[in-house]
PyMOL CGO cylinders between C-alpha atoms (Angstrom):
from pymol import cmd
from pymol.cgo import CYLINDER

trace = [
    CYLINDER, 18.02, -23.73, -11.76, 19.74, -24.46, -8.83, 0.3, 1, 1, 1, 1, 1, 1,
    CYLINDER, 19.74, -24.46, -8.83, 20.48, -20.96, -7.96, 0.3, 1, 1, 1, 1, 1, 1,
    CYLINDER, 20.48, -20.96, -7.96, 16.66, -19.62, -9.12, 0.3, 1, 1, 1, 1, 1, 1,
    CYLINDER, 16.66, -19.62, -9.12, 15.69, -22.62, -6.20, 0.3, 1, 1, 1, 1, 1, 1,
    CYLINDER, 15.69, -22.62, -6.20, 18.34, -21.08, -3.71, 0.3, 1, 1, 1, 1, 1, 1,
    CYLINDER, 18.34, -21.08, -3.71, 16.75, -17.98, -4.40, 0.3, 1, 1, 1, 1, 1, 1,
    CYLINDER, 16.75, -17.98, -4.40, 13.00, -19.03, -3.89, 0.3, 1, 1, 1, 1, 1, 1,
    CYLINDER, 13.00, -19.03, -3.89, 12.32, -18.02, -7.69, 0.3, 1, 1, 1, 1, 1, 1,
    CYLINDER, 12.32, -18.02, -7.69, 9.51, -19.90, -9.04, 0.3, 1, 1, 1, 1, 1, 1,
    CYLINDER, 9.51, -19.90, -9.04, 8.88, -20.93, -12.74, 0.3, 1, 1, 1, 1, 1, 1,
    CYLINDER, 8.88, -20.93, -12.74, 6.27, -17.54, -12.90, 0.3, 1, 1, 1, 1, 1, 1,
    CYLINDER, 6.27, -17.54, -12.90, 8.98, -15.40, -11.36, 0.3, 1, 1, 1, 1, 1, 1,
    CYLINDER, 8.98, -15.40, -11.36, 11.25, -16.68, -14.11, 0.3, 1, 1, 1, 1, 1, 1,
    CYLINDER, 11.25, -16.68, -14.11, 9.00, -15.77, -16.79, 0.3, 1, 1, 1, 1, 1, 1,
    CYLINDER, 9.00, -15.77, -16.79, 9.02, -11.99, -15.97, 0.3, 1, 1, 1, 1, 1, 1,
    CYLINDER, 9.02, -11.99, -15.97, 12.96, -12.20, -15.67, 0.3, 1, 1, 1, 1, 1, 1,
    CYLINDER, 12.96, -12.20, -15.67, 16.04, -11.91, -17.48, 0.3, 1, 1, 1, 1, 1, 1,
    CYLINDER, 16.04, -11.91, -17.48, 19.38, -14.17, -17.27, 0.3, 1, 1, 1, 1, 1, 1,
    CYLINDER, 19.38, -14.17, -17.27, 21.19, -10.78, -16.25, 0.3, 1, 1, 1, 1, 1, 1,
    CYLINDER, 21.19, -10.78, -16.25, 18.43, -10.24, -13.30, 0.3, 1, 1, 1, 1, 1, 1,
    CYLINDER, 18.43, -10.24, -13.30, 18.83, -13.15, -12.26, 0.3, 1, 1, 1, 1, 1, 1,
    CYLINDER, 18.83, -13.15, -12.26, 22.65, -12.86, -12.05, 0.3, 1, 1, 1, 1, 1, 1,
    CYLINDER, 22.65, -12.86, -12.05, 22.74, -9.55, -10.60, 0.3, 1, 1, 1, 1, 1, 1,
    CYLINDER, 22.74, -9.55, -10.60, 20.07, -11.38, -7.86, 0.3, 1, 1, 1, 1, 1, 1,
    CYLINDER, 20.07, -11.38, -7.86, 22.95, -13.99, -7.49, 0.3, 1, 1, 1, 1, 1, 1,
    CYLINDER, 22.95, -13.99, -7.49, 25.36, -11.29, -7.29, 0.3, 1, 1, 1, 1, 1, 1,
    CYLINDER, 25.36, -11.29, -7.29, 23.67, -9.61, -4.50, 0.3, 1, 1, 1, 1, 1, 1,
    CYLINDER, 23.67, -9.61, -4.50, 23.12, -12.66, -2.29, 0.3, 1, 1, 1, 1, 1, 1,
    CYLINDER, 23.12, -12.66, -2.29, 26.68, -13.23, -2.06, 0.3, 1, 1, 1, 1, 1, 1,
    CYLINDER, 26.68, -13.23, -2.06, 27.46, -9.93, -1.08, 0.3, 1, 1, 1, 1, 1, 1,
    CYLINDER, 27.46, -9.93, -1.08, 25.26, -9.87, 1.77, 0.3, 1, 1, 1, 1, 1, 1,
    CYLINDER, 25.26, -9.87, 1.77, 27.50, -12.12, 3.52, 0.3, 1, 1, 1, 1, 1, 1,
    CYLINDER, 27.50, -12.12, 3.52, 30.81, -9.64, 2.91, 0.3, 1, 1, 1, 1, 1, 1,
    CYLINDER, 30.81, -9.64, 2.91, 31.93, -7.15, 5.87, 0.3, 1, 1, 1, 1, 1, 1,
    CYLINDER, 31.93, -7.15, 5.87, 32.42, -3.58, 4.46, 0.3, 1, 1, 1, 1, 1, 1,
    CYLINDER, 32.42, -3.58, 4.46, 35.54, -1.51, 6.50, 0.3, 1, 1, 1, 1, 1, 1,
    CYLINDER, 35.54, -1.51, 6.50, 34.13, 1.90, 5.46, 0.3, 1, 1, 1, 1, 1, 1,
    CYLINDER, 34.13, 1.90, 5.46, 30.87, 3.31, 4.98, 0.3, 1, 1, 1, 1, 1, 1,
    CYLINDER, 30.87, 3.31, 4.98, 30.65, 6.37, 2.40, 0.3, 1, 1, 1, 1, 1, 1,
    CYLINDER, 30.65, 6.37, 2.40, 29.15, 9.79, 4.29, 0.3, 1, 1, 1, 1, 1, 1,
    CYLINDER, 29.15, 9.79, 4.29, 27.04, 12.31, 2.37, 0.3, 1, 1, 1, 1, 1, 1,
    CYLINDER, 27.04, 12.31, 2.37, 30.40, 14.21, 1.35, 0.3, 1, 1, 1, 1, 1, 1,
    CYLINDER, 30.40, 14.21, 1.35, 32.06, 11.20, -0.17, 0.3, 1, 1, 1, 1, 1, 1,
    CYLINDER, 32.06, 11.20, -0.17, 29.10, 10.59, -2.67, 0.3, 1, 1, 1, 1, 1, 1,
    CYLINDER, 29.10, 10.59, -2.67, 28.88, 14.49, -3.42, 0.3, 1, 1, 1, 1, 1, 1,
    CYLINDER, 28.88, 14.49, -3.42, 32.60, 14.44, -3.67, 0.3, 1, 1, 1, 1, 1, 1,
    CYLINDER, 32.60, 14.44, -3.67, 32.38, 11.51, -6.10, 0.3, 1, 1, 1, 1, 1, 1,
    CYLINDER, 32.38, 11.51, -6.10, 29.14, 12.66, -8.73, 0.3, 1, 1, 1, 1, 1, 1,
    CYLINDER, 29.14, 12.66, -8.73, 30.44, 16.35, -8.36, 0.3, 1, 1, 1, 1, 1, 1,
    CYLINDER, 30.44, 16.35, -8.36, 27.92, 17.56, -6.22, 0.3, 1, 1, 1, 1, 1, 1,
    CYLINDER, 27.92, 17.56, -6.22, 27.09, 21.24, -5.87, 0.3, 1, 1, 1, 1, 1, 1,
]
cmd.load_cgo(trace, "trace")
């Protein structure tokens, strides 16, 4: 609960929610904070799902 409060989820919010939402939500927040050294370009996602 302490998280769901950090998080500014209410009780209703909850209800529509599963544990694993709320863990990926959790998840998420903390890597907002982290700094990211490389940024992938257009190429590097085509390159990496095979694109055309």
């Amino acid at each position: 609960m302490l998280r769901c409060s950090e998080l500014s989820l209410s009780r209703e919010d909850l209800d529509d929610m599963t544990m694993g939402m709320v863990y990926d939500m959790v998840i998420e927040r903390g890597n907002d904070q982290e700094k990211y050294n490389y940024k992938a370009t257009q190429a590097d996602i085509e390159a990496f799902f095979g694109g055309e």
